[in-house]
N, C-alpha and C positions, 0 to 999 in steps of 0.2 A: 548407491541409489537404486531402488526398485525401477522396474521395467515401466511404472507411470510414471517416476516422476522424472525418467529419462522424456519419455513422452512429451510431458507437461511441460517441461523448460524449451521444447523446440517446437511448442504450440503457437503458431501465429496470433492465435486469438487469444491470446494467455491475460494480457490485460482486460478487452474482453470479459472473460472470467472471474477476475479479481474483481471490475467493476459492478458483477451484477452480486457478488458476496458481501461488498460492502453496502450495496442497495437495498439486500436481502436481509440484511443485519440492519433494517432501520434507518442509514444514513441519507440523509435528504438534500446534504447541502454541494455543494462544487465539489466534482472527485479528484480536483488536482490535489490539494494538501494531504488526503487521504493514501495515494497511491504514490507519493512522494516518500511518504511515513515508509508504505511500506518495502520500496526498493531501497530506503534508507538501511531495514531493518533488517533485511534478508542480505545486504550486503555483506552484513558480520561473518559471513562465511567467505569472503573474498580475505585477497592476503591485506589490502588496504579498502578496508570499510569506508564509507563515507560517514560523514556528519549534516546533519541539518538542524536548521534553526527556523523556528515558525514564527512570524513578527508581524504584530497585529491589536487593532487596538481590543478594549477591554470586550468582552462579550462578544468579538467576531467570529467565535467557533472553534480553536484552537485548539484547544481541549477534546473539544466532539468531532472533530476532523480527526486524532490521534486516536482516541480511543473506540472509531468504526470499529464493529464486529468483521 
């Protein structure tokens, strides 16, 4: 890892961060499903990843919570 992104993983405010990128990138709606995505996603570098499953009815955002810039 480069000398940020040692930094950046022992940043307190790291979610912080993440949430004003998702903000930044257009997302308007509740940042839990958003930042679930993506601890979900960054997990894949751990030895046991996790899984998530988003369940919800039609048109609750799903889709647009997953796909925050």
């Amino acid at each position: 890892m480069t000398t940020n992104l040692m930094e950046l993983r022992k940043d307190p405010n790291l979610f912080s961060k993440i949430k004003a990128e998702i903000v930044g990138g257009g997302y308007a709606g509740d940042l839990t499903p958003p930042l679930l995505a993506y601890v979900a996603a960054m997990s894949r570098l751990l030895d046991n990843p996790l899984n998530l499953v988003l369940v919800g009815p039609s048109g609750a955002g799903k889709n647009r919570a997953i796909d925050a810039d």
